[in-house]
PDB file as gemmi writes it, atoms N, CA and C in Angstrom:
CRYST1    1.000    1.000    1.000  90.00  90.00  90.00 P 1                      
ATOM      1  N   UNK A   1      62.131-103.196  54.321  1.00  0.00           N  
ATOM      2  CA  UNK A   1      62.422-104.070  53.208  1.00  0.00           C  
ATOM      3  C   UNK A   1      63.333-105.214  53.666  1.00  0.00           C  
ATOM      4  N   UNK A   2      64.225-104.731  54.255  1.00  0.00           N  
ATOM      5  CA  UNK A   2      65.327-105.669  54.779  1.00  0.00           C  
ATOM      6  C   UNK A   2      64.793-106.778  55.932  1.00  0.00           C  
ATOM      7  N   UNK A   3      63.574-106.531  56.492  1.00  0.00           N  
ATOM      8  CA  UNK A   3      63.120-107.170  57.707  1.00  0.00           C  
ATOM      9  C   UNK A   3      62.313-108.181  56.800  1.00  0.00           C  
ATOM     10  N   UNK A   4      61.109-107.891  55.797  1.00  0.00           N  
ATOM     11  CA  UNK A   4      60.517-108.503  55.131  1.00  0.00           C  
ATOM     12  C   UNK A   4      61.215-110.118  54.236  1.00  0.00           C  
ATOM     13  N   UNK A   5      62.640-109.512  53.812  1.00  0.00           N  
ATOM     14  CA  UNK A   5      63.335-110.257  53.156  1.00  0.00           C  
ATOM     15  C   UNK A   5      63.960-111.569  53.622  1.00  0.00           C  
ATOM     16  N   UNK A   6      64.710-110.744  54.799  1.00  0.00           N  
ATOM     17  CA  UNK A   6      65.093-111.776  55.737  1.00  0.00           C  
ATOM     18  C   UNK A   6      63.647-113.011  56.453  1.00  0.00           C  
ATOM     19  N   UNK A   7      62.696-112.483  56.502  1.00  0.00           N  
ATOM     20  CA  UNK A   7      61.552-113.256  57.248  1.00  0.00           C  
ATOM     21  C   UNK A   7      61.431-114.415  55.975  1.00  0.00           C  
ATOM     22  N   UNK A   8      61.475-113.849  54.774  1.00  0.00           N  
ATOM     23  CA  UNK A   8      61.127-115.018  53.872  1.00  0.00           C  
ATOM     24  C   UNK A   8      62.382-115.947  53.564  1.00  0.00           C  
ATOM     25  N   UNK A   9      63.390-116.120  53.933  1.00  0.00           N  
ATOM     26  CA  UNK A   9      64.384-116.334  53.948  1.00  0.00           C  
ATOM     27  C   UNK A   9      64.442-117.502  54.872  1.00  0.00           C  
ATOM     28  N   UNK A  10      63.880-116.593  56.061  1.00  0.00           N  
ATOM     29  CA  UNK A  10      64.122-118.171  57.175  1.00  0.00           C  
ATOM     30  C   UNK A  10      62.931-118.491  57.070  1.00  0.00           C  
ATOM     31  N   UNK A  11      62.173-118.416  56.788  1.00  0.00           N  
ATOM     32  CA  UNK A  11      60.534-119.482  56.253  1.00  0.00           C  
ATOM     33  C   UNK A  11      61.497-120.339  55.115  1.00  0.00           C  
ATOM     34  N   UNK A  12      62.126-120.208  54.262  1.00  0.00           N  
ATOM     35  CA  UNK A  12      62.632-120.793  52.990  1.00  0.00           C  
ATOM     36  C   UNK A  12      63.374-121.685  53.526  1.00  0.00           C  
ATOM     37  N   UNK A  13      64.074-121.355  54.729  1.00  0.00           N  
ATOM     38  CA  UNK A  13      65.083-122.525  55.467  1.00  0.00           C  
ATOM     39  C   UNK A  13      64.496-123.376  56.518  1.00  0.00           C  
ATOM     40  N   UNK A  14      63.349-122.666  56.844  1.00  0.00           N  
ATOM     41  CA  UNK A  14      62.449-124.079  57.743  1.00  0.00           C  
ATOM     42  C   UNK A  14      62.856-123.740  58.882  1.00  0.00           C  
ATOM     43  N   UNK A  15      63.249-124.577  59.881  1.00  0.00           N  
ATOM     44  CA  UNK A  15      63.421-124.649  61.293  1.00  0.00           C  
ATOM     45  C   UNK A  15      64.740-124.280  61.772  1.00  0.00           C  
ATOM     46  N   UNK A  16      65.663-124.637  60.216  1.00  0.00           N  
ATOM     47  CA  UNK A  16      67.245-124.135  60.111  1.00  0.00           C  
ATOM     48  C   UNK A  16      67.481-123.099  60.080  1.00  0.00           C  
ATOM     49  N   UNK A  17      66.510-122.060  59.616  1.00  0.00           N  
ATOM     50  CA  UNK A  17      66.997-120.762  59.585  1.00  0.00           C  
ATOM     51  C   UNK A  17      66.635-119.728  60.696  1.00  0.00           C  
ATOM     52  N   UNK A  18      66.439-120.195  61.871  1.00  0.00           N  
ATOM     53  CA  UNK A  18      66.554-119.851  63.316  1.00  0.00           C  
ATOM     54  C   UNK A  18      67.733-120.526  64.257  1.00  0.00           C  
ATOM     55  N   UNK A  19      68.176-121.387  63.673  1.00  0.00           N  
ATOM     56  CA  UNK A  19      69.672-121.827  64.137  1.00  0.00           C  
ATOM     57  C   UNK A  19      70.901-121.123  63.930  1.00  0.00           C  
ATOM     58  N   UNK A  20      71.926-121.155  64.586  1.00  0.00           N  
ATOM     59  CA  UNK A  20      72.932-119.926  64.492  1.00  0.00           C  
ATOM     60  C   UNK A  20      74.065-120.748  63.794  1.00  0.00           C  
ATOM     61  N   UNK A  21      73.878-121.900  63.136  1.00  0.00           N  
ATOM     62  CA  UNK A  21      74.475-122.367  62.301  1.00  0.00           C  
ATOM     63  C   UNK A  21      74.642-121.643  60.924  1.00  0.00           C  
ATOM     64  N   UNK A  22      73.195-121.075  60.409  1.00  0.00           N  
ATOM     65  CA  UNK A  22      72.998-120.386  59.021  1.00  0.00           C  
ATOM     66  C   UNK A  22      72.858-118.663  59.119  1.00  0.00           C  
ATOM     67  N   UNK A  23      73.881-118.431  58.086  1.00  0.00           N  
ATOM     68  CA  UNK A  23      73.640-116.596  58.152  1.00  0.00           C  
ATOM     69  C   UNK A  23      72.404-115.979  58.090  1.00  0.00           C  
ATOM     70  N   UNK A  24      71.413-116.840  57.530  1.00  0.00           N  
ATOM     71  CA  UNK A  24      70.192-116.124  58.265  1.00  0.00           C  
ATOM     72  C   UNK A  24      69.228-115.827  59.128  1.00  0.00           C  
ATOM     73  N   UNK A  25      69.708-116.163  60.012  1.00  0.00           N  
ATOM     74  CA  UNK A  25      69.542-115.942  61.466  1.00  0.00           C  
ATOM     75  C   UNK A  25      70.266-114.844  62.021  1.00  0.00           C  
ATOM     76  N   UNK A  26      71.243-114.699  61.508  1.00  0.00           N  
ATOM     77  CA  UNK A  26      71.942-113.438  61.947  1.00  0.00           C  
ATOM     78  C   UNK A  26      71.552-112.438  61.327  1.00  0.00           C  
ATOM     79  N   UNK A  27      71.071-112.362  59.491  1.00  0.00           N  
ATOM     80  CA  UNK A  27      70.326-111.263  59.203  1.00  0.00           C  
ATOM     81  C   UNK A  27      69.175-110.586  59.432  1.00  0.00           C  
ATOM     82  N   UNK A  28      68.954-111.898  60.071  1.00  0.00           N  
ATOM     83  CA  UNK A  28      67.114-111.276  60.423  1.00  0.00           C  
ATOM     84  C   UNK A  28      67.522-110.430  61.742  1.00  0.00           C  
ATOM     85  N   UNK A  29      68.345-111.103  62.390  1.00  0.00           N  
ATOM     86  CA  UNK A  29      68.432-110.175  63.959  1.00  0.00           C  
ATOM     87  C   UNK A  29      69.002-108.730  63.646  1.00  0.00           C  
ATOM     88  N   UNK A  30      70.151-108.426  62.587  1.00  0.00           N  
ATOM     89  CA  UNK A  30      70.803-107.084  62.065  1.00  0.00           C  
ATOM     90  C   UNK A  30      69.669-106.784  61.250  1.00  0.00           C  
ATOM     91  N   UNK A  31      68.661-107.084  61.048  1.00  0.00           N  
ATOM     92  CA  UNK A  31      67.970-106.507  59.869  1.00  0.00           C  
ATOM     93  C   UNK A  31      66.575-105.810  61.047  1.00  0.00           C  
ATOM     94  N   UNK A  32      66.297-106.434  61.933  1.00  0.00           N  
ATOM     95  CA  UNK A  32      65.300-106.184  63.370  1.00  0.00           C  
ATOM     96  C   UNK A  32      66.010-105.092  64.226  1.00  0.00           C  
ATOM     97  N   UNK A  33      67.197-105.131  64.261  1.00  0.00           N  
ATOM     98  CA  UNK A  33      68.135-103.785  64.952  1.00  0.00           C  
ATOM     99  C   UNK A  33      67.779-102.738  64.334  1.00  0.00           C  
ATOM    100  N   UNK A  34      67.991-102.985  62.927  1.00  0.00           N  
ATOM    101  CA  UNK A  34      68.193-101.466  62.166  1.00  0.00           C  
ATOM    102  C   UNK A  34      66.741-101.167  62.420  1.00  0.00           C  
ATOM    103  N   UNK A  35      65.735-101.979  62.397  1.00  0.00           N  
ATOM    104  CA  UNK A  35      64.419-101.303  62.053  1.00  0.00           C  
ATOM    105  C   UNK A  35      64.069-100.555  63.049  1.00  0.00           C  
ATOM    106  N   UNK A  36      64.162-101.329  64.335  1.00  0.00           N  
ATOM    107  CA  UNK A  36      64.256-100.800  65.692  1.00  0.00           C  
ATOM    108  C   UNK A  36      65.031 -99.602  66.051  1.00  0.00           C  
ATOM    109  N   UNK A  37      65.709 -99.489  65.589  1.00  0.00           N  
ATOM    110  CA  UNK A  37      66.958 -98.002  65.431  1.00  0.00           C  
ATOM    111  C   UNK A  37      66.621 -96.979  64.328  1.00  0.00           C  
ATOM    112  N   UNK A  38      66.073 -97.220  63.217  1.00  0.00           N  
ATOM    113  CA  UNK A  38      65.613 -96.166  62.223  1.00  0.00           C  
ATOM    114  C   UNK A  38      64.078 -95.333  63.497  1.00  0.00           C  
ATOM    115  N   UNK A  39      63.399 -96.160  63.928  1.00  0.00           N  
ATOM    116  CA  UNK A  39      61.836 -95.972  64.518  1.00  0.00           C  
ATOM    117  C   UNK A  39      60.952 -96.556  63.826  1.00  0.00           C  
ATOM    118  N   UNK A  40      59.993 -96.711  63.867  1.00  0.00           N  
ATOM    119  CA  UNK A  40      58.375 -96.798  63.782  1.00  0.00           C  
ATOM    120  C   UNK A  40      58.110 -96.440  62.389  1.00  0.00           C  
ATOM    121  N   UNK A  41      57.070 -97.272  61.814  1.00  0.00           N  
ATOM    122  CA  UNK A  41      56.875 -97.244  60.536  1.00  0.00           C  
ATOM    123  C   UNK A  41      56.294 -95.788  60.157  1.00  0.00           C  
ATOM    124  N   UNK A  42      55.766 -95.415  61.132  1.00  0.00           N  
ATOM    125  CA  UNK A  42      54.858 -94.086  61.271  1.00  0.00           C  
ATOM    126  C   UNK A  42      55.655 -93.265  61.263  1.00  0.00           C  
ATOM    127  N   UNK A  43      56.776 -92.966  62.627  1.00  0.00           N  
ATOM    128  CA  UNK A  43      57.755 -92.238  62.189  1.00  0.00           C  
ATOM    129  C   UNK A  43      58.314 -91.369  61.139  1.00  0.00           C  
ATOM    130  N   UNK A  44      59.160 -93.235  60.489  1.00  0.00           N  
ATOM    131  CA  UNK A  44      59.259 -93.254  58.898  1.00  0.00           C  
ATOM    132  C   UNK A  44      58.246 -92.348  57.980  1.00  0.00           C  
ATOM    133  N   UNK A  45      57.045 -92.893  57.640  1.00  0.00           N  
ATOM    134  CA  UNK A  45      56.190 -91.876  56.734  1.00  0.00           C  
ATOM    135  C   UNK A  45      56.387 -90.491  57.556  1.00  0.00           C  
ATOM    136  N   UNK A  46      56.279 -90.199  58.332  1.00  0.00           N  
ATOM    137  CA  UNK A  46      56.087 -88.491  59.070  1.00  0.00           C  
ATOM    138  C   UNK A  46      57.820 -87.955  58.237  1.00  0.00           C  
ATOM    139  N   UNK A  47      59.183 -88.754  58.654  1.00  0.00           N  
ATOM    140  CA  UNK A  47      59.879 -88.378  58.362  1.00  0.00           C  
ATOM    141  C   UNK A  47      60.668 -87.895  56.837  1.00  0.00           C  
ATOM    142  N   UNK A  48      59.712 -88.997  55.928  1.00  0.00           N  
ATOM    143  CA  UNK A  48      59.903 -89.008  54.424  1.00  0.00           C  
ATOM    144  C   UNK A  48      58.855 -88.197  54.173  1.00  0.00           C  
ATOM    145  N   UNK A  49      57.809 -87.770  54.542  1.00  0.00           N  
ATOM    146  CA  UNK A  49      56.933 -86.781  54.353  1.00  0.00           C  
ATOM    147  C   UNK A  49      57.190 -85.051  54.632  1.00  0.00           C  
ATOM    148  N   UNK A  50      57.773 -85.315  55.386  1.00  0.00           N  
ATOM    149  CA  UNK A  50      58.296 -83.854  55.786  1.00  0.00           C  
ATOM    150  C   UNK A  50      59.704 -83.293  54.535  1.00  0.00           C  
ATOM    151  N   UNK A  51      60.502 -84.458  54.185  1.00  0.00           N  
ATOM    152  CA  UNK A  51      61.875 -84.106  53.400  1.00  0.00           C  
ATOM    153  C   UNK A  51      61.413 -83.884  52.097  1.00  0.00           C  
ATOM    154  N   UNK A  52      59.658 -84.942  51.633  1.00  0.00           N  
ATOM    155  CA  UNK A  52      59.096 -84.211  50.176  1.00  0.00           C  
ATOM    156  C   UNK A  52      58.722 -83.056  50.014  1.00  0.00           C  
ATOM    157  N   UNK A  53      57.939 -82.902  51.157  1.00  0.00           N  
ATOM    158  CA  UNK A  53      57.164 -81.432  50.875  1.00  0.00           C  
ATOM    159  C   UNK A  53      57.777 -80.369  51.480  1.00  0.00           C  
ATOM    160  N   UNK A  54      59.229 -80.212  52.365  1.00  0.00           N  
ATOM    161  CA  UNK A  54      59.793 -79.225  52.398  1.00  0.00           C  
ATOM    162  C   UNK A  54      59.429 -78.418  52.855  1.00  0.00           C  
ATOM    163  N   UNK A  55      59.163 -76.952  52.031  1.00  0.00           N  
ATOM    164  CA  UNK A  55      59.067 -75.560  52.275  1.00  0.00           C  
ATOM    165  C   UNK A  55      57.274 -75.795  52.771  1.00  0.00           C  
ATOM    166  N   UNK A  56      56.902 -76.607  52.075  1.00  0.00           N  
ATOM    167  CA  UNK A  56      55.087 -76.203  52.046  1.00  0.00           C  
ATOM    168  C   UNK A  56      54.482 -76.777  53.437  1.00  0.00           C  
ATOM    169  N   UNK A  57      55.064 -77.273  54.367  1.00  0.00           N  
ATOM    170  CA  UNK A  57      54.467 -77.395  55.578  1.00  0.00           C  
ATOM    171  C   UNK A  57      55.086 -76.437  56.519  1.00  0.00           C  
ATOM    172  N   UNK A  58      56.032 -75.556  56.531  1.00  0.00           N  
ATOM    173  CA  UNK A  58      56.570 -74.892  57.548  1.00  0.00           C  
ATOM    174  C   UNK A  58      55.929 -73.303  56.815  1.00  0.00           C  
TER     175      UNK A  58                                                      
END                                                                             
């Protein structure tokens, strides 16, 4: 969500919002860390999939 947000953000700022003049440039890069550090979108679903269904896959 946070990666998505930030991307429209610096599209909204044009060519400025890849300059390290504007904070969003810096969110997109903290917002690309975390995603990179949570894992893989796949991951993600395997990992939120496993905490719904609990007891019924083990």
């Amino acid at each position: 969500v946070a990666m998505r947000a930030t991307i429209k953000a610096v599209q909204l700022h044009g060519g400025y919002g890849y300059t390290t003049e504007y904070p969003v440039e810096r969110m997109m890069r903290d917002a690309k860390v975390c995603e990179i550090g949570e894992g893989t979108s796949e991951v993600q679903r395997i990992v939120i999939a496993r905490e719904l269904l609990g007891d019924l896959i083990d």
